[in-house]
Structure formats: structure tokens, C-alpha cells
N, C-alpha and C positions, 0 to 999 in steps of 0.2 A: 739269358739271365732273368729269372722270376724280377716281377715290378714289386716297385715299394708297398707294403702296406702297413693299415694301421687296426690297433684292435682298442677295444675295451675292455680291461680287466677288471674282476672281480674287487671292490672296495677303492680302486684306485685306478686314476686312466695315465696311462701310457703311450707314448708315437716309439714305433717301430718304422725306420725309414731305412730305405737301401738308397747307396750313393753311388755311382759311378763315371768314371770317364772317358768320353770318348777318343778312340784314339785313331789316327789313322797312319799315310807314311809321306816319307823325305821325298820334293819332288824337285824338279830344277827347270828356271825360269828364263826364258828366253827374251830377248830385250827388243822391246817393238823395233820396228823396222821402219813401217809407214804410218802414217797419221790413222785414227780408226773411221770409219766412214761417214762422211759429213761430217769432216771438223779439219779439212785441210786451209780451211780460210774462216776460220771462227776468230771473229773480232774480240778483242778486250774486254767489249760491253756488255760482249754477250750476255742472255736471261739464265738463271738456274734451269736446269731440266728437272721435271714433272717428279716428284719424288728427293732432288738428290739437295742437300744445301750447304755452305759454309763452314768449316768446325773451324776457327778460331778460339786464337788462347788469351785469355786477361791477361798476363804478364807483357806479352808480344804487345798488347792494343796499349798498356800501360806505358810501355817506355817508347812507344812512337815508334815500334817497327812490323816488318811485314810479319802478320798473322793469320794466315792461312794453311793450314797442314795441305801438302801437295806430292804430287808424287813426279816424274818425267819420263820422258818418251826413251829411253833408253840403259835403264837400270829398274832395280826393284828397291831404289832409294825411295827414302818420305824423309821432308823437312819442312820447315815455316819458311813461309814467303811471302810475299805482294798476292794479295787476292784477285788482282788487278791482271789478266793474263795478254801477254802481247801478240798473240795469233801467231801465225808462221806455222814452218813445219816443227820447230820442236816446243812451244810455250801455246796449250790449251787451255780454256778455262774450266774444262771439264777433267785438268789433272787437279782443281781446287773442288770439285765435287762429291761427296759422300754420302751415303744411306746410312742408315743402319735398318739390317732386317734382323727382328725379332726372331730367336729360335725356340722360344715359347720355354724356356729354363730358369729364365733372369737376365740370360746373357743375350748378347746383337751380334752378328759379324757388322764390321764399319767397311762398307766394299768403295771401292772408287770408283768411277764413271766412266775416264779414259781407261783405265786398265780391262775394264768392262767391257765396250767397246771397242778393246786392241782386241779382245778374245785374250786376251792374258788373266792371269791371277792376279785377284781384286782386293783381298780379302788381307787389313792392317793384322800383321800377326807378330808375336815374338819368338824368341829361340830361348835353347837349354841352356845355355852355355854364355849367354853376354844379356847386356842390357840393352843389345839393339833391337827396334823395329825396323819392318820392311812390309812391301805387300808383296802376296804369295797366292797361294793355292790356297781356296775355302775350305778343303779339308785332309789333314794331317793324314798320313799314312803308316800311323802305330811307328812300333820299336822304337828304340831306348831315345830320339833325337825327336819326332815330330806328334804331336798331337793337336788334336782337332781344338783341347784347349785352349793352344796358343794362340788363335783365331777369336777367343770370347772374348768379349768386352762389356763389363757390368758399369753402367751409367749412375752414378751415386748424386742427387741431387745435391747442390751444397745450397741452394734458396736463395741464390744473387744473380739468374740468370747463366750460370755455371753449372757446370758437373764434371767430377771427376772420373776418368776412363779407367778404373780398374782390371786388371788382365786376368781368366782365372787359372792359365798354368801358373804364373806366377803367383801369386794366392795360394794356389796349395800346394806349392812347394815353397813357402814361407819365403819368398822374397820379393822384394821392392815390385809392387804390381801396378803405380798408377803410370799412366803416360803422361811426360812432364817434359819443358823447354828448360833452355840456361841462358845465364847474358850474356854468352860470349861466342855462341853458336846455331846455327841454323838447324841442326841436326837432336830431334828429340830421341828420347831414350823411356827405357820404363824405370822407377826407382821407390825411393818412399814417397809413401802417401802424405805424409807429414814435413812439413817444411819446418829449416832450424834458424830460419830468419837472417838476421843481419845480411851483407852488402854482397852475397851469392845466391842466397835460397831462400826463396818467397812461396806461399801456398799458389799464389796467384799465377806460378810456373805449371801448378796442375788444373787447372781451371781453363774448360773449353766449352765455347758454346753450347748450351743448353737445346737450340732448335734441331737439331738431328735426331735429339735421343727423347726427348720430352713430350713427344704431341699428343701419349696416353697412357695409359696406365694399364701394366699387366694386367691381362686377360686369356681366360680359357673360355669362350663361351660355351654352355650348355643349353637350349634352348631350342622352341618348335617339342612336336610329341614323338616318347618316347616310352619303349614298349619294356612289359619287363617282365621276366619268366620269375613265378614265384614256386617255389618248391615246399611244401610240408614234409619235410621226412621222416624217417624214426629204422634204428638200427632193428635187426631180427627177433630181436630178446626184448624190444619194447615195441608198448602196445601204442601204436599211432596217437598223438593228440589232437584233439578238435580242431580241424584249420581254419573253423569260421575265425577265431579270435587274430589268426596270423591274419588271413585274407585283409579281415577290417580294418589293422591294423596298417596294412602298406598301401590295400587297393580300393580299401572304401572312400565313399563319396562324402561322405559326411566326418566329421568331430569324433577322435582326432583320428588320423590316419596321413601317411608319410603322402600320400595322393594329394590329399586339401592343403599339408603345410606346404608342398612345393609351389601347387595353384595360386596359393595368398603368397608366398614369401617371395616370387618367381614375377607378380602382376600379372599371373596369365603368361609370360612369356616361355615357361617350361609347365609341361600336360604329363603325367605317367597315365598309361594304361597298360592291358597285360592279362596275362593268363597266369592260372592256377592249377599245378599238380598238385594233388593229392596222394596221401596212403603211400609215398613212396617207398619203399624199405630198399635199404643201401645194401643191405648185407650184414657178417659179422660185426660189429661192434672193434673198433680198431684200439688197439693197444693204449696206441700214441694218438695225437691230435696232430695230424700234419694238415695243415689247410688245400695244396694240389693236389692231397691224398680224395680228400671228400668231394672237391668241384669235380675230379675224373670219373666219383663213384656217380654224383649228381650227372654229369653230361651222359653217361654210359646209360644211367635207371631213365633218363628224358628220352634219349635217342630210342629203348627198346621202346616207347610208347608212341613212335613216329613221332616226338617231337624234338626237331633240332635247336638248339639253346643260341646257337650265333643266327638263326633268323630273329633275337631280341639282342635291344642294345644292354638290358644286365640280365643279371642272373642274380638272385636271391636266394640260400639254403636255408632254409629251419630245419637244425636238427634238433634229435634229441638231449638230452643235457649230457654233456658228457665231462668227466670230472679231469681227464686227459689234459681238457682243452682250459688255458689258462685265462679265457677270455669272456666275456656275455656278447659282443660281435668283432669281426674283424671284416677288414673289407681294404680293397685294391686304392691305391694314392698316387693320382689320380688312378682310376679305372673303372670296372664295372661290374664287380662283385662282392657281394656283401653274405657272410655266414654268423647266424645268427646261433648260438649254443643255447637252446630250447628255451629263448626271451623273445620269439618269436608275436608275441601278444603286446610285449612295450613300441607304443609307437615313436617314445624320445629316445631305443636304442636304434632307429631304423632312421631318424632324423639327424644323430649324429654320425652313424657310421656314411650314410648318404655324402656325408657333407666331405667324407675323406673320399669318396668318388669322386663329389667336385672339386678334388682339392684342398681342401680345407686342412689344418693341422689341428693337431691339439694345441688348446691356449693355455696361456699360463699368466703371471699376474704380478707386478710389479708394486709391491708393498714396503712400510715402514719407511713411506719417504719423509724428510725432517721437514717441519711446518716451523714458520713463524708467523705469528697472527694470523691473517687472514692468507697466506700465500703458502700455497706445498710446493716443492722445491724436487725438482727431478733432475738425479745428478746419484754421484756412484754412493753416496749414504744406502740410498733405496737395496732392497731385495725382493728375489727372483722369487715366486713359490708357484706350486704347481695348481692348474686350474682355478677353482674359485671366481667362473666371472657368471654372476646370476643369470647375464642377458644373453650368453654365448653356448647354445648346446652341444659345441667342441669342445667347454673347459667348465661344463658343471650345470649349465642353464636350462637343463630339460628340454621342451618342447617349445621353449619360445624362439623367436623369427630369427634366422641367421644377421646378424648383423650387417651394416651395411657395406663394408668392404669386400667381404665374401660377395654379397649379391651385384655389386659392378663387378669385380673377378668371374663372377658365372655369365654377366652380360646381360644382366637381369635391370641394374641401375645407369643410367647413359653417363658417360665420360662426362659429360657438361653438367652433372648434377653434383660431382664431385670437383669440388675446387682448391687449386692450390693457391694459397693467398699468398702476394710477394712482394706486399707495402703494409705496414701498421695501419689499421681501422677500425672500421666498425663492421661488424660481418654476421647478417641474419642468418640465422639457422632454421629449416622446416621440422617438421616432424616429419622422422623415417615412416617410407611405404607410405607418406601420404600429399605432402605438396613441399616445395620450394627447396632451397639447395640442401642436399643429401646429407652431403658429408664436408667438412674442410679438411684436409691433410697440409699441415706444414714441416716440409721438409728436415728430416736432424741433420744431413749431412753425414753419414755414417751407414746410408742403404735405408735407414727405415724413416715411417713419416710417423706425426703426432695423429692421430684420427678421431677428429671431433664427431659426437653422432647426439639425437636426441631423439626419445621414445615418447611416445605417451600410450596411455592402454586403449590396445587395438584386439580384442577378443575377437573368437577364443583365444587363439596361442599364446598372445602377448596381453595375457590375464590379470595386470596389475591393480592392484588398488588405486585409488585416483590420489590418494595420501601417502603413496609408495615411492619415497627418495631415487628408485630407479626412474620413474619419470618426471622427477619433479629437478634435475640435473642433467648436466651436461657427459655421457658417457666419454673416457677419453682413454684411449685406447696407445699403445706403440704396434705400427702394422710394417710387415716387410712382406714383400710378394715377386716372385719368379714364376717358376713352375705351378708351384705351391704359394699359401698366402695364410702367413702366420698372424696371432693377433694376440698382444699381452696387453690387460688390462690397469689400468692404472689406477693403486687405489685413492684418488683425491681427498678423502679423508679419514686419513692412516691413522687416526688417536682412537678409531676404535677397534674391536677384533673382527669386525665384520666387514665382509664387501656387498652386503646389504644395501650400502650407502656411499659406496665406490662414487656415483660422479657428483660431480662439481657444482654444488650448488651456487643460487643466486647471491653473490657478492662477494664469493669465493674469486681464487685468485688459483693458475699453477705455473709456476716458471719451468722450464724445460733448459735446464742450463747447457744439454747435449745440442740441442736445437739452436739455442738465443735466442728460443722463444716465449713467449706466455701466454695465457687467454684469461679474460677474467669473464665470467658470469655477471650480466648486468642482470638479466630478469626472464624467468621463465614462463609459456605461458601457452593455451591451446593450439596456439598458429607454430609455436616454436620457440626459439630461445635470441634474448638480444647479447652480443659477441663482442669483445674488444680484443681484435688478437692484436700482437707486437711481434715483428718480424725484425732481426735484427738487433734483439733486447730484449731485456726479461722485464721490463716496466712496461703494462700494456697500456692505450689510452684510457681516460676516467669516462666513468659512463656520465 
């Protein structure tokens, strides 16, 4: 199946994404026999093992009973229990042990440790047909009963040390997907994610420890140097164009070129270099605009010149304009090709399309949220619009610096410069790509985070005026990130027509009613910006 891609269209930008599921088959699980090696006299007290830790549920730790999701030595049952394990041959403490490994989509398998170690199926999974879990086999074996989804599990912060286990067969097949306890039994089940309260169903039944799934933040790194085949083309019937203006554009050393913005936006941590064909001519001039039409024509015209295109990690085509093609670039989401329809000379189309090789999506922009005095108010009044964010060259920003979520996503900015805040305070902000903490994300509970950023003008690419409201506020962004790492901009002050003036200025206020959060802007200034965020509330502290 062709990978996702995205393009750039003419007057207007667009994501083009393909989706699909893996699937695999029904297998059958045999129930341990003997204890798994070294653990036939594991004591009670025993230490976690190197990697694996605790999932406990709030509801369980609330009403004073045992909260430990576990599994046992003779079934492919799980239920909550005593964390507390009493050794022997059938009570381990490593049937209370869990991972989660990233599969780099959004989703984790949650494996178990004794299952692991029996050589059994490890892997918490669901079924088609009920609301039970069990642990199984890591991967589903297609047809109509098992897939590899019923194995995922997307970790949704809720900001109290909690996260909710969302399942994603369940998900999309529209029904009850989180994993959740009851007060009347030991046996979890998947259901809604939404609790209807009074004296059976509490939220706090879906709520499981946060240390398993939390220790970072999606990432795809891209990083270290990397080579890149650049292509001039031009069909038969046209006459070649100058590829100095392409070259400079992707490979030049100097202002501007996709080369230098990686070098600065990256810290040095990502290099392009690379070669240049020239004069290539494809052939006829194609009807249609199919994109594996022109990469074939492209790898076929490389190869007759002894050069093969997968000795580079991309491939870049300039063609000629062609009126076919609905796009000015398209390029692989995530991957490693980018076709440029004869804008081969813009270096902000080679900087965005770039950015949907790393991943990146198209932005979009969260507008007309209701303001009272000094507080904008983020809650369902607001609307969606497409692009529009000055500072984000995925969603209208030309050439300036990819933002900061993208560049920890690329592995560019360290986990520790990005913080999740999980008490109401006071909380300094650095200026981006230049000192002190990056970015704060606080949690909405719903899979996406609040993303606090601030800029100041850092030329060339981030060419601001020093009286330019984009750096003189706080940028605040809604980010969600899997595979992919989306990012809608929010406009903080929606009373006018422009996102001009999108962030959050000093003494401004924005409540996040999805969150229960808010941040107020105390005061802006060269080192960065001073924070009052509120976790837990939409009344932040006073500066």
C-alpha cells in the first residue's frame, strides 16, 4: 500500500493522508505450566525490573482496595489486585509488571513481564465481540475476529498523574475503548470513556497510573547527516530551467536555502548534503499527474546515469510546471520524497513540504473564541479554520523556524526542555532555539496538550520586527502527536481579523475550559516570558 502523503495546492493548502490497519490472525494461548526462570522463589518485596512498572487505578487506590492490574500463571486472565505479590509457584510480582513499548503511531502495546518470561503472549489486548480483556499474542492474525489493533493502546493524559488507556479497535469501531474497573469486581473490562457518576461509575474507574506511559513525548527522530539526491527535470517538449536557482534553494550554504534552515532550526543536530542532476528529461509529458508515475520516471532517468537514488536518504524532483498536477509540492508523511511542480526556486515550498517528511501536518487554527475582559476562553464557542498561523511554515508561516513541538518530535529539542506542569505556579519561559525551558504543554485530557512557546526575532528566517506582537506574546498552540504531530494555533486575541497578533500578550489571561486550565501572561521580555499557569482551574495565580 503507497504511504501517506501531503501536498501543497495552488491558493490553498491541504493534508492528503492515508490511514490504515493492521491486521493480523486468531491464535490460541496455552496456560503456563512452570514458573518462567528465576522467579520460582521471588519474594513479595521483590524490586521492579529494569524497564517494567506498576499500572494502578485511582478508583482501586480510592476506595482502599488492591490496585494493581495483574495477570496469573495459569490463564490469560487480568484483573486488579494486591500489588503486594506472595511468591510461590503461582503469585509473582512480575505478574504486576508492565511496559509499554512505543510503536511509533500514537499507540504502545502494555506487555506483561511474567507472560514474557513464561515465553507466552504478553500483549493486554481486546476482542470483537465483548468488552473483555485478556493478554495474548502481540500480533493479531487478520480476518474477520483478530487484529493487531486490539493490541494498541493510546495513553491520554488526564493531568493528575493519571491517564486513560484508550483501545484503538475499539475506537474505530465506535465503541466503549477505555480500560476501566467496577466496585463490585476484580475483573476490568473496556467501555466509555466518560463516567455517569453517582454510587456505580466514577471517571476515577478509568484512571491508571501515569509512570508506564509518560516518561516522553512522542518522537520520530531525524538527525546526524543526511544525503539528498536533487533532481532538475523538464519533460521533452520543455526547454530545461536553470537549476542554479533550485540547487540554492535546497543545497545552498548560505540565505535562504532548505540546507541552512535545517542547520539553524535542527541546532546543528540535522546536516543535508547531496548531489545534483541536472538537464534530466523524463520523457513525454504525462497526461495525468500521478506522483509513482514521475518518482519511476525520476529513479529510471538517475539509474541510466549510474546513479542509484536509494544510495540517498531523499529524493527531491523539480519538474516542469505541469498544469495536470493539482499541487506546487507534494511529498511522503512521514518519508522521503518530495516533488516540487516547477517552484523548484521557493525555498518556503521545500521547507514545508520537508516538514511533512518529518512528520509534520498541515496546521490549522482555532479562532472566534469568546473573550471577557482580559481572559479568552477555549471551550466549544471557538472555530476551526484552515492554516493561518504566521509562525508555522505547515499552516501559512513561510520560511520561518518550525516550531517547537515539531523540533523535540524531530529530536532536535531534549525532553527535559519541554515540560509538563502538574501543580498551579509560576513558570519561566525561555526564548525558543535559544536558552531556558522550551516549551510547557499542559495536558487537556482528550489526547492533545496546551503548547506554550515564545519567539523573539532570530534572523534571518525568523525576521521579526522587534515591535512584532508575534514576539512580544506568548504563542499558544493545541498539539497532538503519534506518528504524526499536529499543531492548531490559537488565536488569543480573536476581536480582531488577523492572526497577526495570535499570542497572548502581557496581562492577558486564556482559560482552556477542555484542559481546566489557564495561563496568564505576567510580562515579556529578551530572556523570555514570566507564566502563571493554573492546573486544575481556570483562575491562574496573580502575578
Amino acid at each position: 500500500m503507497p504511504g501517506p502523503f501531503a501536498r501543497v495546492l495552488t491558493g490553498r493548502v491541504t493534508a492528503l493522508l492515508t490511514a490504515f490497519l493492521a491486521v493480523g490472525a486468531m491464535v490460541s494461548y496455552a496456560p503456563a505450566t512452570a514458573a518462567p526462570p528465576g522467579q520460582g522463589s521471588t519474594p513479595a518485596t521483590a524490586e521492579l525490573a529494569a524497564g517494567y512498572t506498576l499500572v494502578e487505578n485511582d478508583y482501586r487506590a480510592d476506595a482502599g482496595l488492591g490496585t494493581c492490574l495483574r495477570t496469573f500463571s495459569g490463564s490469560n486472565a487480568v484483573e486488579v489486585g494486591d500489588c503486594t505479590a506472595q511468591g510461590g509457584p503461582t503469585d509473582y510480582t512480575s505478574m504486576r509488571q508492565w511496559q509499554a513499548v512505543d510503536q511509533g503511531n500514537g499507540y504502545v502495546l502494555v506487555q506483561n513481564k511474567y507472560r514474557a518470561d513464561a515465553g507466552l503472549g504478553n500483549c493486554l489486548r481486546t476482542f470483537s465481540g465483548s468488552s473483555a480483556v485478556e493478554v495474548g499474542e502481540c500480533t493479531g492474525q487478520g480476518g474477520a475476529t483478530d487484529y493487531t489493533s486490539m493490541r494498541l493502546w493510546q495513553a491520554v493524559d488526564q493531568g493528575n498523574g493519571y491517564v486513560q488507556l484508550r483501545n484503538k479497535y475499539r475506537a474505530d469501531a465506535q465503541l466503549g475503548n477505555c480500560l476501566r474497573t467496577f466496585n463490585g469486581s476484580n475483573v476490568p473490562q473496556v467501555g466509555d470513556c466518560t463516567a455517569q457518576g453517582g454510587a456505580t461509575d466514577y471517571g476515577s474507574m478509568r484512571g491508571w497510573s501515569a509512570d508506564a506511559f509518560l516518561a516522553g513525548w512522542p518522537v520520530r527522530p531525524v538527525t546526524g547527516q543526511k544525503r539528498v539526491l536533487l533532481m532538475a527535470t523538464h519533460w521533452n517538449d520543455t526547454t530545461p530551467v536553470d537549476p542554479a536557482p533550485v540547487e540554492q534553494a535546497v543545497l545552498g550554504t548560505g540565505y535562504p536555502s532548505l540546507r541552512s534552515y535545517v542547520t539553524e532550526v535542527s541546532d546543528g543536530k540535522l546536516n543535508l548534503t547531496g548531489d545534483v542532476l541536472t538537464g534530466v528529461d523524463l520523457g513525454a509529458r504525462p497526461a495525468t499527474c500521478v506522483s509513482a508515475d514521475i518518482r519511476a520516471s525520476a529513479r529510471a532517468a538517475a539509474l541510466a546515469r549510474g546513479v542509484n537514488p536509494d544510495a540517498y536518504d531523499y529524493l527531491f524532483i523539480d519538474i516542469s510546471r505541469h498544469a495536470g498536477c493539482s499541487f506546487e509540492g507534494l511529498a511522503s508523511m512521514p518519508g522521503n520524497w518530495i516533488i516540487s511542480n516547477g517552484v523548484g526556486h521557493k525555498t518556503w515550498m521545500w521547507t514545508h513540504e520537508f516538514g511533512h517528511n518529518l512528520g509534520f501536518q498541515h496546521s490549522d487554527t482555532l479562532r472566534a473564541c469568546p473573550v471577557s475582559g482580559t481572559v479568552t476562553r477555549v471551550n466549544a464557542s471557538c472555530t476551526v479554520a484552515g492554516g493561518d498561523d504566521p509562525t508555522d511554515t505547515m499552516g501559512g508561516g513561510g520560511m520561518h523556524l518550525y516550531p517547537v513541538d515539531y523540533r523535540q518530535f524531530a529530536g532536535w529539542t531534549p525532553d527535559a526542555q519541554v515540560v509538563r506542569p502538574t501543580s498551579s505556579g509560576t513558570y519561566p519561559l525561555g526564548v525558543l532555539g535559544v536558552s531556558g525551558t522550551q516549551e510547557f504543554r499542559v495536558p487537556r485530557g482528550d489526547g492533545g496538550y496546551l503548547s506554550l512557546e515564545y519567539r523573539r526575532a532570530t534572523p534571518p528566517y525568523d525576521d521579526y520586527l522587534s515591535t512584532d506582537p508575534l514576539v512580544n506574546g506568548v504563542i499558544v498552540r493545541i498539539v497532538t502527536a503519534g506518528g504524526t504531530v499536529h499543531n492548531r494555533l490559537v488565536d488569543a486575541t480573536p476581536g480582531t481579523a488577523t492572526t497577526d497578533d495570535a499570542p497572548l500578550a502581557a496581562g492577558m489571561t486564556l482559560a482552556d475550559e477542555v484542559a481546566n486550565a489557564a495561563v496568564k501572561v505576567c510580562s515579556v521580555g529578551a530572556s523570555g516570558a514570566d507564566l502563571r499557569i493554573s492546573v486544575g482551574g481556570t483562575t491562574p495565580p496573580a502575578c
